[in-house]
N, CA, C and O atoms as a GROMACS GRO file, in nm:
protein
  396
    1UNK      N    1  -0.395   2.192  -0.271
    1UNK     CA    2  -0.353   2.115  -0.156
    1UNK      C    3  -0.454   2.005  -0.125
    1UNK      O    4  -0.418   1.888  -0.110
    2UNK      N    5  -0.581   2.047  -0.114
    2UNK     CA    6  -0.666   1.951  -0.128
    2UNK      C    7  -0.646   1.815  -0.201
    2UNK      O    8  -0.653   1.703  -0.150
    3UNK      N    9  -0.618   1.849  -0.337
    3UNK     CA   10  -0.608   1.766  -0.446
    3UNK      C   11  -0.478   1.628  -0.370
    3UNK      O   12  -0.470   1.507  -0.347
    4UNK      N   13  -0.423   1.715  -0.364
    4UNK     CA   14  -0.284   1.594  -0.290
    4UNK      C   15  -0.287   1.514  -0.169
    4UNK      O   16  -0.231   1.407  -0.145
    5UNK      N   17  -0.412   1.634  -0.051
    5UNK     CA   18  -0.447   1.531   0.074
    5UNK      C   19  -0.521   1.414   0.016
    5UNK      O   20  -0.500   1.304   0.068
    6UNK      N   21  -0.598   1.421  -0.075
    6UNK     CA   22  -0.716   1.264  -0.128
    6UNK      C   23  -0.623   1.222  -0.203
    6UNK      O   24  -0.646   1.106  -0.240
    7UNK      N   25  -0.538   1.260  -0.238
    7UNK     CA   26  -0.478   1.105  -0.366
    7UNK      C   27  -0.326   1.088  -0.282
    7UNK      O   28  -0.267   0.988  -0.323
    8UNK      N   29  -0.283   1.130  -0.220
    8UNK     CA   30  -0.107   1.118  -0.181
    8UNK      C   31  -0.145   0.909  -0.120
    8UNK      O   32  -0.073   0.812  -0.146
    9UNK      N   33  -0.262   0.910  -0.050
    9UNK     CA   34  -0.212   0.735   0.011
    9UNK      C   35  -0.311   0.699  -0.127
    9UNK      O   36  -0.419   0.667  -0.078
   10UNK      N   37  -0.320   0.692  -0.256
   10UNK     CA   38  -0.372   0.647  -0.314
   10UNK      C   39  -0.236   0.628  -0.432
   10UNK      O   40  -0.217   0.537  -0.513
   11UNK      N   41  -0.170   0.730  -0.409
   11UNK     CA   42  -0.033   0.706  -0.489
   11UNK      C   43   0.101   0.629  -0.392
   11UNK      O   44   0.178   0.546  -0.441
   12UNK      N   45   0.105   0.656  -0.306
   12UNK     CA   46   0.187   0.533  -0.189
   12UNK      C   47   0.123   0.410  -0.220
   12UNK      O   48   0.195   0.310  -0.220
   13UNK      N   49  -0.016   0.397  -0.250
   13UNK     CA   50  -0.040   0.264  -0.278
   13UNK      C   51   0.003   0.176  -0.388
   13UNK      O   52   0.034   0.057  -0.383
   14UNK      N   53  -0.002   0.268  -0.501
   14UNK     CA   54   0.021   0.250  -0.611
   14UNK      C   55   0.213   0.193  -0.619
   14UNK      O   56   0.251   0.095  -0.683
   15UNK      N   57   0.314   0.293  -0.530
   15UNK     CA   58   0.425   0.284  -0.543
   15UNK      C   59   0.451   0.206  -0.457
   15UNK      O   60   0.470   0.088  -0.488
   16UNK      N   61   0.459   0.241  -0.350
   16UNK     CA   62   0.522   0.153  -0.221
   16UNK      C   63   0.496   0.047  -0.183
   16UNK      O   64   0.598  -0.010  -0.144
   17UNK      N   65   0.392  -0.023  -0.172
   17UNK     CA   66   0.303  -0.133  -0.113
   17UNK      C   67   0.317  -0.282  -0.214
   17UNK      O   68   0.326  -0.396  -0.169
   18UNK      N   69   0.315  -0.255  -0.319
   18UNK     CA   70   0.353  -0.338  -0.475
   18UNK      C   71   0.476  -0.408  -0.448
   18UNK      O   72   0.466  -0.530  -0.435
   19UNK      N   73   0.626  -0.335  -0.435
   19UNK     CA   74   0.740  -0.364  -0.508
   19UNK      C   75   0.774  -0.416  -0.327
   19UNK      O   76   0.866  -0.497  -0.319
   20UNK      N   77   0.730  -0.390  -0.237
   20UNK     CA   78   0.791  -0.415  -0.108
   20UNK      C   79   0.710  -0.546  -0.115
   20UNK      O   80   0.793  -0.630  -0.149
   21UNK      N   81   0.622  -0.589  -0.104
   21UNK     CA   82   0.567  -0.755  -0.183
   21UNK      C   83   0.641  -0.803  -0.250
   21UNK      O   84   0.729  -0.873  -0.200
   22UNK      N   85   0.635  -0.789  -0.363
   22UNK     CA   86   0.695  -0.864  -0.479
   22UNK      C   87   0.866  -0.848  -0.435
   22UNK      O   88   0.939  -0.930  -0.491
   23UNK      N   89   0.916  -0.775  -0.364
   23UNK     CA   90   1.067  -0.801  -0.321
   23UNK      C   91   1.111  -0.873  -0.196
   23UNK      O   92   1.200  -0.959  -0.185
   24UNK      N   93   1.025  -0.817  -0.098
   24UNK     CA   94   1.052  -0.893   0.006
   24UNK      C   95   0.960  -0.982   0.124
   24UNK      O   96   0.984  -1.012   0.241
   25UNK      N   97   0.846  -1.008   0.032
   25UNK     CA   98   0.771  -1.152   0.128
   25UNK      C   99   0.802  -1.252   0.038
   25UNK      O  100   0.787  -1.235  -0.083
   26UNK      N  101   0.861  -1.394   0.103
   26UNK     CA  102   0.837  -1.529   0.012
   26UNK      C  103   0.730  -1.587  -0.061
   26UNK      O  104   0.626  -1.530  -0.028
   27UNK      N  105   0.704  -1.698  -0.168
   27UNK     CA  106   0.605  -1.684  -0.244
   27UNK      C  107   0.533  -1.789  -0.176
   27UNK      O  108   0.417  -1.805  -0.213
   28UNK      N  109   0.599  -1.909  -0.032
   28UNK     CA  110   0.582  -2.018   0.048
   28UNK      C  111   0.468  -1.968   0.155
   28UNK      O  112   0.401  -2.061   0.198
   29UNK      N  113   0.432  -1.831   0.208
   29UNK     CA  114   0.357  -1.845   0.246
   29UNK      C  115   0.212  -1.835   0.199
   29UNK      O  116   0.173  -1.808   0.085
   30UNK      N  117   0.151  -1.858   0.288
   30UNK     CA  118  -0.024  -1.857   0.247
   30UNK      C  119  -0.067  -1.772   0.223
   30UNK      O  120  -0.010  -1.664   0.237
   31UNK      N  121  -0.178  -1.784   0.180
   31UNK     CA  122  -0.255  -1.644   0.097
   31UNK      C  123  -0.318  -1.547   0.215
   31UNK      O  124  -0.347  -1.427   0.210
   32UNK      N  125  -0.326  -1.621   0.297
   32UNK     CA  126  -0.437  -1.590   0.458
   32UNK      C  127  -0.333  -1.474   0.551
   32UNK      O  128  -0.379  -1.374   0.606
   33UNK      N  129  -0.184  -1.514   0.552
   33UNK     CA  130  -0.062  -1.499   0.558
   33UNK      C  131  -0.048  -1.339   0.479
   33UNK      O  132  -0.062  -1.227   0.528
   34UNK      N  133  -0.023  -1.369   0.378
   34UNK     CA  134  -0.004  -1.249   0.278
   34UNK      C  135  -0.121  -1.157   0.289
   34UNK      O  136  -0.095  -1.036   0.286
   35UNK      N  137  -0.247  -1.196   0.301
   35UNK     CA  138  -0.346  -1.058   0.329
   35UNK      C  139  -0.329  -1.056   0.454
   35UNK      O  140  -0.442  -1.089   0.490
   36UNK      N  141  -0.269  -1.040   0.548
   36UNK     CA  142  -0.263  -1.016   0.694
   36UNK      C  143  -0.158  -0.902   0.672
   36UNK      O  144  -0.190  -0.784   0.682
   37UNK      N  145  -0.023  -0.946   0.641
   37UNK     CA  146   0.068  -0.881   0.620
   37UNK      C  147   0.045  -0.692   0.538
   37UNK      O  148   0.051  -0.576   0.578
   38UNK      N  149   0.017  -0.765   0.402
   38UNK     CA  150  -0.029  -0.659   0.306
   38UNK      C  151  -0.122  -0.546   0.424
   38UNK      O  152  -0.086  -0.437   0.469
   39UNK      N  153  -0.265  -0.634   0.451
   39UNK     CA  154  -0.315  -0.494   0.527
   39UNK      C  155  -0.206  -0.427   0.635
   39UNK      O  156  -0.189  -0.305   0.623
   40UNK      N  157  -0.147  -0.481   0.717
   40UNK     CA  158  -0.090  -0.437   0.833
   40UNK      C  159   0.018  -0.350   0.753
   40UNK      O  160   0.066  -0.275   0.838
   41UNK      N  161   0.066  -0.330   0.658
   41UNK     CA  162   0.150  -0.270   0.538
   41UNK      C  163   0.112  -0.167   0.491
   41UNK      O  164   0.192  -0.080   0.456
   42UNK      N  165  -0.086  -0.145   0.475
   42UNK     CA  166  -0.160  -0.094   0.451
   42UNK      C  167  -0.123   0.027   0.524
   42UNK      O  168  -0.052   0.120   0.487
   43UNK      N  169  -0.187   0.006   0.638
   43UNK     CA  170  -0.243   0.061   0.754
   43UNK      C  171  -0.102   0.135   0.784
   43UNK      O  172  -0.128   0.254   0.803
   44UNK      N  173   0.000   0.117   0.794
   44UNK     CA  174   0.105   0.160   0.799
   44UNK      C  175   0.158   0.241   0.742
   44UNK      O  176   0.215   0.332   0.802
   45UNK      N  177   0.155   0.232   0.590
   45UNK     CA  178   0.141   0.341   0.464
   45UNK      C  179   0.044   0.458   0.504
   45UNK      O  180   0.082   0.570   0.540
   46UNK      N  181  -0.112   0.408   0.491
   46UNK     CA  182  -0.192   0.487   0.513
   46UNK      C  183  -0.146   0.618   0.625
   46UNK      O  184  -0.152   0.738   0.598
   47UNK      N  185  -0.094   0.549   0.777
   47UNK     CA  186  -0.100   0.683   0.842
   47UNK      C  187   0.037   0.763   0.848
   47UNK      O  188   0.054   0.867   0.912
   48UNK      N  189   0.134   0.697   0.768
   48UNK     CA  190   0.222   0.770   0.742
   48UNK      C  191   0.165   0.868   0.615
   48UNK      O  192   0.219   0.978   0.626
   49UNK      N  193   0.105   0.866   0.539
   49UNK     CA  194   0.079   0.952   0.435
   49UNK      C  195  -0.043   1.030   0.507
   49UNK      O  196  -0.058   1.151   0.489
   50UNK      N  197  -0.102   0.979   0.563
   50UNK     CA  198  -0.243   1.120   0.634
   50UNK      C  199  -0.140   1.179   0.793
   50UNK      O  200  -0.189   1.267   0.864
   51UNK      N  201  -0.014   1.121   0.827
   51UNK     CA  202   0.040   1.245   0.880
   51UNK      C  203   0.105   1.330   0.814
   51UNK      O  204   0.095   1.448   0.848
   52UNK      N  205   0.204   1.290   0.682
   52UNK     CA  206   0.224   1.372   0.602
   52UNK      C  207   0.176   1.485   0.559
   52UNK      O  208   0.247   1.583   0.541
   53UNK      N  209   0.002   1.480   0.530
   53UNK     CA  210  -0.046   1.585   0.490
   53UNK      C  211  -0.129   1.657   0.655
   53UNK      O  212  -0.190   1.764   0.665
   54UNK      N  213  -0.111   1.593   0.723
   54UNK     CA  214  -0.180   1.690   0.864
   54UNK      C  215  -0.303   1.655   0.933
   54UNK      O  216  -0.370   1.709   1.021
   55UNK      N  217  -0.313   1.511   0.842
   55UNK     CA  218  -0.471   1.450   0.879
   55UNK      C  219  -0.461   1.394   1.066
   55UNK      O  220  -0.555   1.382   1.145
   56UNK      N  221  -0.365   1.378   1.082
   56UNK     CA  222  -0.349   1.299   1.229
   56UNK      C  223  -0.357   1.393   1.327
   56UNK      O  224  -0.329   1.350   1.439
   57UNK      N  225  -0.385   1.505   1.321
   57UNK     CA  226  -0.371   1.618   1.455
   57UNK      C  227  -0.526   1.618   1.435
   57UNK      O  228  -0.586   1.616   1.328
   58UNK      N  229  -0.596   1.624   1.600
   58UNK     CA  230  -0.731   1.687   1.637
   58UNK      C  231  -0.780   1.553   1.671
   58UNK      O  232  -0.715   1.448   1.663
   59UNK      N  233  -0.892   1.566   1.708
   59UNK     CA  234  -0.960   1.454   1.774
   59UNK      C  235  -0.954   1.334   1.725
   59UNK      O  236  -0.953   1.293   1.608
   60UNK      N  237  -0.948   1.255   1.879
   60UNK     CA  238  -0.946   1.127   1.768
   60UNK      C  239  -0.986   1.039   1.695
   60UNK      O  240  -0.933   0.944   1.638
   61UNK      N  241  -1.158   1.104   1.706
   61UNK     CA  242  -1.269   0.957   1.646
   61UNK      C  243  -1.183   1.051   1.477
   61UNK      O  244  -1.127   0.972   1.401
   62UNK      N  245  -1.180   1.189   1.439
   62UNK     CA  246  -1.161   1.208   1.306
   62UNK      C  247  -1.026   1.129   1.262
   62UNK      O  248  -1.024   1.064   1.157
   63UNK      N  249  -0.922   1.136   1.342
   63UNK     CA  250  -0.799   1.027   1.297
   63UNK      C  251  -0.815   0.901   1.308
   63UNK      O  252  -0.718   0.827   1.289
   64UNK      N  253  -0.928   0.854   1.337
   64UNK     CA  254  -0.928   0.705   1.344
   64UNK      C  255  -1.034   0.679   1.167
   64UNK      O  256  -1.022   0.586   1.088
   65UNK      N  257  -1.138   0.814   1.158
   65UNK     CA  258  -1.199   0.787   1.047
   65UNK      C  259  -1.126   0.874   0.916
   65UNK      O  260  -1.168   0.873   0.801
   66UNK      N  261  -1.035   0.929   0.953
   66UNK     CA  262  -0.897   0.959   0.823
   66UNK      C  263  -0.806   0.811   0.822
   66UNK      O  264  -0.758   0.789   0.711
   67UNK      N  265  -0.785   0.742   0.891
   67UNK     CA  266  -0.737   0.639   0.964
   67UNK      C  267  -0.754   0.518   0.863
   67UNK      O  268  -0.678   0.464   0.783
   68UNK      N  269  -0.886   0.499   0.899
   68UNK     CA  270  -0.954   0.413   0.804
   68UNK      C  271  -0.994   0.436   0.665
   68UNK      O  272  -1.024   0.342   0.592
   69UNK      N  273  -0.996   0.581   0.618
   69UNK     CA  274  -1.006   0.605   0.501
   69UNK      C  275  -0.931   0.550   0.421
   69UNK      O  276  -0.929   0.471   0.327
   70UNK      N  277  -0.849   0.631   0.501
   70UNK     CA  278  -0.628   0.629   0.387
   70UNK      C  279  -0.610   0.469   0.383
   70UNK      O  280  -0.569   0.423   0.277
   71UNK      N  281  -0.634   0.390   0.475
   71UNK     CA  282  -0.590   0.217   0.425
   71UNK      C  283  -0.631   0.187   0.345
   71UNK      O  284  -0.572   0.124   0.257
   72UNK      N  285  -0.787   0.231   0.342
   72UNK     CA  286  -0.856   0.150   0.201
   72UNK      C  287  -0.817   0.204   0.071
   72UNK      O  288  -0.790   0.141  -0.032
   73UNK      N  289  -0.819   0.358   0.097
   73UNK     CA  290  -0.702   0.404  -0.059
   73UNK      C  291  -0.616   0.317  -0.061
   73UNK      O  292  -0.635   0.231  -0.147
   74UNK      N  293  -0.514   0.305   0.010
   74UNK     CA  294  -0.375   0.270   0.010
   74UNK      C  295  -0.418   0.124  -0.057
   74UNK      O  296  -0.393   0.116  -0.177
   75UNK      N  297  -0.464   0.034  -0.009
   75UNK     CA  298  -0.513  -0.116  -0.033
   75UNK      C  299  -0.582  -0.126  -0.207
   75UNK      O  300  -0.568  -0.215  -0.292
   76UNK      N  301  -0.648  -0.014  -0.209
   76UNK     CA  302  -0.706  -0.018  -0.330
   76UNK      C  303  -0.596   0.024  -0.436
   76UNK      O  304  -0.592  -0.019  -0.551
   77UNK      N  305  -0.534   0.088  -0.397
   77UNK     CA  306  -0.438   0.131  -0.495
   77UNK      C  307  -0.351   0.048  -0.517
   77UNK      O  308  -0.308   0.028  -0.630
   78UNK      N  309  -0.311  -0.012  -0.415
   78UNK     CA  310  -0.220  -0.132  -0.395
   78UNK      C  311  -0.265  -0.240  -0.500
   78UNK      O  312  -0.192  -0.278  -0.592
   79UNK      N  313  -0.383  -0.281  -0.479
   79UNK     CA  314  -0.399  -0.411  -0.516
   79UNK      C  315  -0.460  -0.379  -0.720
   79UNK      O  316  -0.463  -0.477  -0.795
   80UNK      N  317  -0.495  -0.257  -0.768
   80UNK     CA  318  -0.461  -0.190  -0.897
   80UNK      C  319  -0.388  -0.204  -0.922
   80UNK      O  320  -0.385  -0.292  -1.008
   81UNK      N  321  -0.239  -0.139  -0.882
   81UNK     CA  322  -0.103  -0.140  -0.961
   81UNK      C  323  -0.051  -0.279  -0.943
   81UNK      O  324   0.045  -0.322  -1.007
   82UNK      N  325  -0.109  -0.340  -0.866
   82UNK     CA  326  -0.022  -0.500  -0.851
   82UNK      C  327  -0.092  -0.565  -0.981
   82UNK      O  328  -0.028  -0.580  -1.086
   83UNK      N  329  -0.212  -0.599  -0.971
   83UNK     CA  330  -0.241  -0.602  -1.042
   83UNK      C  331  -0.246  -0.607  -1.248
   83UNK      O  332  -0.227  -0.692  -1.335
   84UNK      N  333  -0.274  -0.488  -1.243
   84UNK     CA  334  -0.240  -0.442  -1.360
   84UNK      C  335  -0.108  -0.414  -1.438
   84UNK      O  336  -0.075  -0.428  -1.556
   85UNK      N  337  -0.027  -0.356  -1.295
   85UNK     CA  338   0.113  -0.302  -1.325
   85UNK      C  339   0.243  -0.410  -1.282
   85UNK      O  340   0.302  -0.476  -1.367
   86UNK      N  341   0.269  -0.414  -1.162
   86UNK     CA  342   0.374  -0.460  -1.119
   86UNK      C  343   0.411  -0.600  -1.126
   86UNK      O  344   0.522  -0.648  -1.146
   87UNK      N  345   0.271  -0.675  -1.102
   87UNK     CA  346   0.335  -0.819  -1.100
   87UNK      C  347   0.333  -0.823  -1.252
   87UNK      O  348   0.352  -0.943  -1.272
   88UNK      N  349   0.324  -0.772  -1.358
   88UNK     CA  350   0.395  -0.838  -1.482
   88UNK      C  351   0.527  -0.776  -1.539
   88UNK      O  352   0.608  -0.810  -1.625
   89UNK      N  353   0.518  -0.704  -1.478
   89UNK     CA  354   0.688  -0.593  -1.502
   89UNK      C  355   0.784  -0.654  -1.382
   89UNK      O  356   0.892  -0.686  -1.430
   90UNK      N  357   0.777  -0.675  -1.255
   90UNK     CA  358   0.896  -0.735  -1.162
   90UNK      C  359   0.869  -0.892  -1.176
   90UNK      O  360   0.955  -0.970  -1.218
   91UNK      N  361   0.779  -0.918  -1.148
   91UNK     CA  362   0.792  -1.084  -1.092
   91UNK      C  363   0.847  -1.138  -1.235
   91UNK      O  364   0.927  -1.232  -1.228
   92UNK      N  365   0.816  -1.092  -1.360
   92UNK     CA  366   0.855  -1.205  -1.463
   92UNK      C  367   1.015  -1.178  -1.486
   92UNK      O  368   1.076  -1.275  -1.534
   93UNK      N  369   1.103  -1.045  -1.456
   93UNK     CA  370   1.224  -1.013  -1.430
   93UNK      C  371   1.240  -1.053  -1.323
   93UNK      O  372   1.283  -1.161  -1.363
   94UNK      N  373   1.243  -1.064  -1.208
   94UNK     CA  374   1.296  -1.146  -1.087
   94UNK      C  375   1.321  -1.322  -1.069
   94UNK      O  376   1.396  -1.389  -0.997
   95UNK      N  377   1.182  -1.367  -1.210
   95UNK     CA  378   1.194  -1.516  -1.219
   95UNK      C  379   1.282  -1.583  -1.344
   95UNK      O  380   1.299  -1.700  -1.377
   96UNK      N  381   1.330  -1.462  -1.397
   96UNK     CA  382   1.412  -1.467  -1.516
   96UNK      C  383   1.557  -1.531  -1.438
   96UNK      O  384   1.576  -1.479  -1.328
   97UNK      N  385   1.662  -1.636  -1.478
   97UNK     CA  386   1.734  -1.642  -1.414
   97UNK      C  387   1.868  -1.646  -1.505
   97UNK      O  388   1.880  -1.712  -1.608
   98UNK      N  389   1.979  -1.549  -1.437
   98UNK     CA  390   2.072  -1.523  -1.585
   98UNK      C  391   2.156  -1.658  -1.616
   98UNK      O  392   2.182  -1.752  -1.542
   99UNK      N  393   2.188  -1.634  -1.745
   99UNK     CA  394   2.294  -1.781  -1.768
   99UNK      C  395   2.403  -1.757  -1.838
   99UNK      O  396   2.483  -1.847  -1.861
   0.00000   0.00000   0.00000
């Protein structure tokens, strides 16, 4: 169980955070724009996956520092699979245009 509380927002990062970018923000806005978004995406992921596993009950300086943990997984993982994985598998099929 352990094993799944440290990696579950490190694998949401990996899945979720990637393809919801690359599908549904435009490519017109700014970069300043897009890391605003992405974190706030983050952070969002993150405490849905540390309530998932039970991290959000008990005091709150510890949910604010499970809080802050899980984004930076989530972000790090995020910005790996984009990276490495996703933007060359969707974006070059999404810019493909049929004829």
């Amino acid at each position: 169980m352990e094993v799944i509380r440290e990696l579950l927002p490190f694998i949401l990062g990996i899945v979720v955070v990637p393809p919801i970018y690359i599908l549904l923000f435009p490519k017109s806005w700014s970069n300043r724009v897009k890391f605003v978004v992405i974190f706030v995406l983050c952070v969002v992921v993150g405490f849905i996956g540390s309530t998932m596993v039970g991290e959000q009950i008990g005091e709150l300086e510890k949910r604010v520092i499970t809080l802050i943990f899980d984004t930076s997984t989530v972000y790090t993982g995020s910005q790996i699979a984009y990276w490495f994985f996703w933007k060359s598998v969707l974006e070059n099929r999404l810019q493909k245009t049929p004829t």
